[in-house]
C-alpha positions in Angstrom: 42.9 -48.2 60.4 44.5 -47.4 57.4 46.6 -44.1 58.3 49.9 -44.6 60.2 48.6 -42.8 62.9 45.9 -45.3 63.6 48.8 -48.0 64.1 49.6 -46.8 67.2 46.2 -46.3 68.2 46.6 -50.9 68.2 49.6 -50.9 70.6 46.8 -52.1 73.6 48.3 -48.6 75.9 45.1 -49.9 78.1 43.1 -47.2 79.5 60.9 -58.0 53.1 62.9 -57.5 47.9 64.4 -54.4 45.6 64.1 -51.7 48.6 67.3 -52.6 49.7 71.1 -51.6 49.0 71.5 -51.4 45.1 71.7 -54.8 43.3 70.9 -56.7 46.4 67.7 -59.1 47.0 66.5 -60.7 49.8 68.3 -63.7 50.5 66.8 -67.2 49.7 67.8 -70.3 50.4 71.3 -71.4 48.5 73.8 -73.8 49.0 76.9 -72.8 50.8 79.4 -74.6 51.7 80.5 -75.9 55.0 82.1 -73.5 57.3 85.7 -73.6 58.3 86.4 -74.9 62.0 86.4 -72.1 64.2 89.3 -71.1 66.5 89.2 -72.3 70.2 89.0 -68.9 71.2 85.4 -68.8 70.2 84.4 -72.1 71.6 83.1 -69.9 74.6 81.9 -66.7 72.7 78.0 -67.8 72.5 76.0 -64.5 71.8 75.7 -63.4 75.3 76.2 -67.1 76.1 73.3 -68.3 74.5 72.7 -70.5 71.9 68.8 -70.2 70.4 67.5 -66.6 69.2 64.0 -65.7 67.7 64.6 -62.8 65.4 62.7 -59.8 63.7 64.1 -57.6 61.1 63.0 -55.5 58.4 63.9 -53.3 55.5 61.2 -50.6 56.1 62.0 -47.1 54.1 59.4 -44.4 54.1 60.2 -44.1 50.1 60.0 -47.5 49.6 56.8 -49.7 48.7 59.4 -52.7 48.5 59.8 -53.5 52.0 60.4 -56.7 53.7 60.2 -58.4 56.8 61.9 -61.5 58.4 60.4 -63.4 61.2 62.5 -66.7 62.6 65.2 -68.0 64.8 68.8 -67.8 64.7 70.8 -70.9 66.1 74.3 -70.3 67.2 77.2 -73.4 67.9 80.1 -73.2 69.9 82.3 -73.6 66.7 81.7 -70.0 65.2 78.4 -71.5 62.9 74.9 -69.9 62.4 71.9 -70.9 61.1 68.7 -69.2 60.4 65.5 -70.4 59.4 62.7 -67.3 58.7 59.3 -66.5 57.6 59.8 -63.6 54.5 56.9 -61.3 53.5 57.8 -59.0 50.8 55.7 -56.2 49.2 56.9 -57.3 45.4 55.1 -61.1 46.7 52.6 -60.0 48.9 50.4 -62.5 50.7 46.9 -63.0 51.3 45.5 -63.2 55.3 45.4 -67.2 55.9 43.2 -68.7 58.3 44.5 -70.2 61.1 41.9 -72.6 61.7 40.9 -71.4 65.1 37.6 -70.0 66.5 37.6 -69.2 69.9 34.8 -70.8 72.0 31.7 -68.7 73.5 33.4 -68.6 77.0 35.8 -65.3 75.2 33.4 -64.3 72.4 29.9 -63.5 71.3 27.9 -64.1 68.5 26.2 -60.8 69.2 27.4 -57.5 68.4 26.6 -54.2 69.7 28.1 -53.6 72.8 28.7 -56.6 74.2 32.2 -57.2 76.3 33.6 -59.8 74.5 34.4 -59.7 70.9 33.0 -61.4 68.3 33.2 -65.1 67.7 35.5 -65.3 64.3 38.2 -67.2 63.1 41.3 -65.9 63.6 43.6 -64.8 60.9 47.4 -64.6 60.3 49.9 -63.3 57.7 50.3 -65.4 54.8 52.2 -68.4 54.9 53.0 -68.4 59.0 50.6 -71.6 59.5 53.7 -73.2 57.1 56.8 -74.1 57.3 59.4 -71.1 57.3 60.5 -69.3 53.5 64.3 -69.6 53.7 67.3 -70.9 55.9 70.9 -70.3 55.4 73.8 -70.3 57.1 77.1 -68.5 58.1 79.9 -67.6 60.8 79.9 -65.5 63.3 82.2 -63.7 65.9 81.6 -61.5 69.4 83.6 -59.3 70.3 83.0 -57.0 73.6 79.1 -56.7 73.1 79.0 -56.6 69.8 77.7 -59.7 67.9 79.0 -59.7 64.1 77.5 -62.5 61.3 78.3 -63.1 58.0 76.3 -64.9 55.9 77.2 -67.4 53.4 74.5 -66.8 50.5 74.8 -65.5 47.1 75.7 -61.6 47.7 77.5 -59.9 50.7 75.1 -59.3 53.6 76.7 -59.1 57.2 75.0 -57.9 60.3 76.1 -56.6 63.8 73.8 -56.7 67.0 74.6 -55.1 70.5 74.2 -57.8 72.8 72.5 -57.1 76.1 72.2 -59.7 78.9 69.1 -59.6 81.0 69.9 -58.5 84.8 68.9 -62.0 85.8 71.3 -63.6 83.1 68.4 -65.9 81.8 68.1 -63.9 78.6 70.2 -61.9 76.2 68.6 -59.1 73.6 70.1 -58.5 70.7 69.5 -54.7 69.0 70.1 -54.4 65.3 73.4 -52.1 64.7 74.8 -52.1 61.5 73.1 -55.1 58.4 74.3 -54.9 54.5 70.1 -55.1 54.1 68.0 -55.0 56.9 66.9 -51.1 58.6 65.5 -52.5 62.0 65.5 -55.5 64.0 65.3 -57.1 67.7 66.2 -60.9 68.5 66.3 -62.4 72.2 68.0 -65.6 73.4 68.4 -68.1 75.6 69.4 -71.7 76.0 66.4 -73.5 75.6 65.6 -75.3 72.5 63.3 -74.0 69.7 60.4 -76.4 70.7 60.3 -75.1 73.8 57.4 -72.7 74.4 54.3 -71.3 76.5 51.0 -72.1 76.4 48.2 -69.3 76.5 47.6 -70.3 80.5 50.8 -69.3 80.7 50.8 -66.5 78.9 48.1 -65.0 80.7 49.5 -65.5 83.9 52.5 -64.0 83.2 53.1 -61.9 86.4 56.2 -58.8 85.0 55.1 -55.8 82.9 54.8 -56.5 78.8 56.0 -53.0 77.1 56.7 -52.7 73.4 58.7 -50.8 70.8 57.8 -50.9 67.1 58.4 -49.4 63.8 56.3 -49.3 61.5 55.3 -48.4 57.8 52.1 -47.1 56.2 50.9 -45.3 53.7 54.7 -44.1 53.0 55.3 -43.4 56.4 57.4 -44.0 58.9 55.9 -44.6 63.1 58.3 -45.2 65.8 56.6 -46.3 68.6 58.2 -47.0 71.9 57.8 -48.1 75.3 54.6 -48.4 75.2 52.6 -50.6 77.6 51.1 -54.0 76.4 48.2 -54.5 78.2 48.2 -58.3 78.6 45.8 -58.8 82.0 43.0 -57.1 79.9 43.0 -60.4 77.8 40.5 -63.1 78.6 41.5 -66.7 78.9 39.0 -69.1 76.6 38.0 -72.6 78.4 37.7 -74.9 75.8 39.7 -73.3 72.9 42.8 -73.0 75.6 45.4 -71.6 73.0 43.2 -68.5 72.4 43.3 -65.6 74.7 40.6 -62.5 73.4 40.2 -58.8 74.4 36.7 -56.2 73.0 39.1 -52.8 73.9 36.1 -50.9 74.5 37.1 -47.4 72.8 40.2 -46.3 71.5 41.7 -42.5 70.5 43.3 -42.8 67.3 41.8 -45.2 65.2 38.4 -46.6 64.7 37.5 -42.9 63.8 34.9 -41.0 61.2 38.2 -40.0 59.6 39.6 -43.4 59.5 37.4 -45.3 57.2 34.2 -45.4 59.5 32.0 -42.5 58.2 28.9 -44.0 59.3 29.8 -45.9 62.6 33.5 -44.5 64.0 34.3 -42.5 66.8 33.0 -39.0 65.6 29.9 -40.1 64.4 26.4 -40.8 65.8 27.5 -44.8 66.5 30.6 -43.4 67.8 32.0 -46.8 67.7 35.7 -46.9 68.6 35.8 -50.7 69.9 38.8 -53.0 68.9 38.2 -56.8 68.0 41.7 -58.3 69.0 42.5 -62.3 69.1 45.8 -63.3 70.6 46.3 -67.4 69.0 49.0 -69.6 69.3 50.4 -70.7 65.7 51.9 -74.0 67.0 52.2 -76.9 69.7 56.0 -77.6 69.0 57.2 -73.9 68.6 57.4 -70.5 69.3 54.8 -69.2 66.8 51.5 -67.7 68.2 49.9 -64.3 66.3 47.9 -61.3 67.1 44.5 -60.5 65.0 42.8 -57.5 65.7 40.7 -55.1 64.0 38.0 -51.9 64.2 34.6 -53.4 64.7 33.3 -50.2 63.0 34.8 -51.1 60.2 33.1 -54.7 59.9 29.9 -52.6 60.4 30.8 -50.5 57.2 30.7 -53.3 55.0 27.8 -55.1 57.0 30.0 -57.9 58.6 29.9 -60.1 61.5 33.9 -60.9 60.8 35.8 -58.4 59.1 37.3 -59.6 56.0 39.2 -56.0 55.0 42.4 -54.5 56.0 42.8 -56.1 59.5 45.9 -56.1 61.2 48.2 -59.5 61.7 50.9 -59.8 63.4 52.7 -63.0 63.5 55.1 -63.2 66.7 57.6 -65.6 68.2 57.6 -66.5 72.1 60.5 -64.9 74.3 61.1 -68.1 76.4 64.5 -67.3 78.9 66.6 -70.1 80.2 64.2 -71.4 82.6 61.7 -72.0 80.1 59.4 -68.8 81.2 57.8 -66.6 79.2 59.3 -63.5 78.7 57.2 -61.7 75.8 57.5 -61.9 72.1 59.4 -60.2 69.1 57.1 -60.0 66.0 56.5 -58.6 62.6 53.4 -56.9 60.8 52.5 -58.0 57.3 49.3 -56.5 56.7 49.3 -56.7 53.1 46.7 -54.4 52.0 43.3 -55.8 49.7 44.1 -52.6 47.5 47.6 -51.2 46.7 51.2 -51.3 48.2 51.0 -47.8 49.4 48.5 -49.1 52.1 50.3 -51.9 53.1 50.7 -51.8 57.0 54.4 -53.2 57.7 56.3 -53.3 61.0 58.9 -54.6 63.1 58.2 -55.0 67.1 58.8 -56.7 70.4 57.0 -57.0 73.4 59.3 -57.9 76.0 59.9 -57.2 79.9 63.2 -56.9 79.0 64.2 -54.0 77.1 
């Protein structure tokens, strides 16, 4: 798990920060002040006509171990005025794992190990600081022009972006693809016109009935993975029945990772054990938004330190519900900020989406 190789390896294919532009930082929060009134002519230029984004972006460079990664919402108004509000991990402030406080009940785990099918009964874990309140909010102006959204900022330093705006064939959702940004390398959004507060719930997650596929880039060990199209494997997941914002999947083997070669000499795949199982834990974050994350981790590895719950280099990734005008779910985009126990340079960092829109 701790090769960029073994990343990809997690993708479920079922069988942010000096690193950036010279002198710049990651923005925080500053003052600006208040935007001048927009011409009329953009009183109808919504981002593919919607209003309410969730955003992931990153500054991920295979020479860097300075990397960042933004996780939020952007909000749009018909008078030529963003706002953002994001979650910020950054490898010069790295964060701890955080508990989430759920524990998924024995109807989608086990207390046994071996080889049973469900995985084992743990509390979930997130990236630091997603349980909380979002890092940093500012605010700027924006303008669309054919399908190209452009925003400028209003912080301390000059940081503009431009998206391609894509609307979905059913004209529920629009997708926006990172183009151009002053700081940012990589980066997916998707909006719609339902509020913020509106989201899913795991039932509905689970019964979601399109086809989940996912791109992702990612950094490790000084590396760069691109990773795309590749199938998210969502009806493998098991509902819980008491714990209903939990859905859990045991992946029974797996190619790439878990390995003799991958930090399980004693239990991986390639040994005697040949234990290649993967714990993973799919939680929602929050009742009144789009946060919900995905935990998952070798279960040879746990056995290598003589754990139940693995309290090493296991993968988080904090994600933000997709929801589409109709209020359905439509996937998620999300961020990894695996923030390694040991040093930067086996941090594992990525930017992703899961969407059936794409």
């Amino acid at each position: 798990m701790r090769t960029a190789a073994a990343i990809l390896s997690f993708i479920l294919a079922i069988t942010l920060p000096p690193a950036v532009p010279a002198g710049a930082v990651p923005a925080r929060a500053v003052p600006a002040p208040a935007a001048a009134p927009a011409s009329s002519a953009s009183l109808a230029a919504l981002p593919g006509g919607k209003s309410t984004y969730v955003v992931s972006q990153g500054h991920l460079k295979a020479s860097s171990q300075q990397n960042w990664l933004r996780l939020g919402s952007y909000r749009f108004a018909a008078n030529g005025t963003v706002s953002a509000s994001l979650y910020l991990w950054w490898q010069r402030n790295p964060k701890a794992r955080q508990r989430t406080g759920t524990r998924p009940d024995p109807s989608c785990t086990t207390k046994a190990g071996g080889s049973a099918s469900k995985p084992r009964a743990c509390e979930v874990l997130t990236a630091g600081g997603f349980t909380g309140a979002p890092d940093e909010s500012r605010t700027g102006t924006y303008t669309v022009a054919g399908d190209v959204l452009t925003i400028r900022w209003k912080i301390a330093q000059t940081w503009t972006e431009q998206w391609n705006v894509r609307r979905s064939p059913d004209g529920k959702l629009a997708r926006l693809d990172l183009k151009s940004s002053s700081l940012a390398t990589h980066g997916y959004g998707y909006g719609s016109n339902a509020s913020f507060g509106t989201r899913r719930a795991m039932t509905s997650v689970k019964a979601f009935p399109g086809s989940l596929r996912q791109d992702l880039t990612s950094w490790a060990s000084g590396k760069m993975v691109n990773s795309l199209n590749q199938p998210f494997g969502l009806s493998a997941f098991r509902a819980c029945a008491a714990t209903t914002s939990c859905l859990t999947y045991l992946q029974p083997s797996s190619r790439g990772a878990c390995q003799k070669s991958g930090g399980c000499p004693k239990y991986g795949g390639g040994t005697r054990a040949n234990v290649s199982s993967i714990q993973y834990y799919l939680t929602m974050i929050s009742k009144t938004d789009r946060r919900d994350t995905l935990w998952h981790w070798c279960t040879c590895l746990a056995m290598e330190r003589g754990q139940f719950c693995y309290t090493g280099n296991s993968h988080v990734k904090p994600l933000m519900q997709i929801i589409d005008d109709s209020g359905a779910f439509r996937g998620w985009v999300g961020a990894e900020a695996s923030f390694s126990t040991g040093s930067r340079a086996t941090d594992m960092l990525a930017v992703l989406r899961i969407s059936d829109f794409r």
